[in-house]
C-alpha positions, 0 to 999 in steps of 0.5 A, spaced: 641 230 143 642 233 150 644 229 155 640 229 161 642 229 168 635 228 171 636 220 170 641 217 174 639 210 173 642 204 176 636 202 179 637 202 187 644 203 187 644 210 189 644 212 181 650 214 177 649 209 172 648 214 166 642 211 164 644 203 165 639 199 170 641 192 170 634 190 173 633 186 180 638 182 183 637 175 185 637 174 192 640 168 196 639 166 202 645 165 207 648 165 213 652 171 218 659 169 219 659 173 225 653 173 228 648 167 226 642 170 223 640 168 216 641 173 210 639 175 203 645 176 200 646 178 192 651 173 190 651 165 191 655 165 197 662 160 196 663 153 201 668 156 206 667 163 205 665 168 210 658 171 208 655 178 213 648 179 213 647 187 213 647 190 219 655 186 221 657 188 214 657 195 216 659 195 224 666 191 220 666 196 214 666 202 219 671 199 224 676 198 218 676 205 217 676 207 223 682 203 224 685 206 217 683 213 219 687 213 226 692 209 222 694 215 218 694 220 224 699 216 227 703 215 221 702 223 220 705 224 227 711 220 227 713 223 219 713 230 222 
């Protein structure tokens, strides 16, 4: 049996799933910590846990690494 790379399966997780395709997920409605508007999001959020929508999830997301790339740099410059 050959293995086929043509199917990358995983729905629409940007594939790689080696064929497993777990269907649609349940949305659910929530609220955006950061900036207010209301969301769907793929998990049942929790009382008193923050919830992003998509849009402040990515800014925070490439904020962090940012952050943890200049981080680096600098422990670079003082190692040397």
């Amino acid at each position: 049996m050959a293995f086929d790379r043509g199917r990358g399966g995983g729905g629409n997780r940007g594939g790689g799933g080696f064929g497993r395709n777990f269907g649609p997920r349940e949305m659910h409605k929530a609220t955006c910590s950061n900036c207010g508007n209301e969301c769907e999001v793929p998990f049942k959020p929790a009382d008193g846990r923050p919830v992003y929508c998509r849009d402040c999830w990515q800014s925070m997301r490439n904020q962090q690494q940012w952050t943890y790339r200049n981080n680096i740099i600098e422990i670079f410059k003082v190692s040397f």
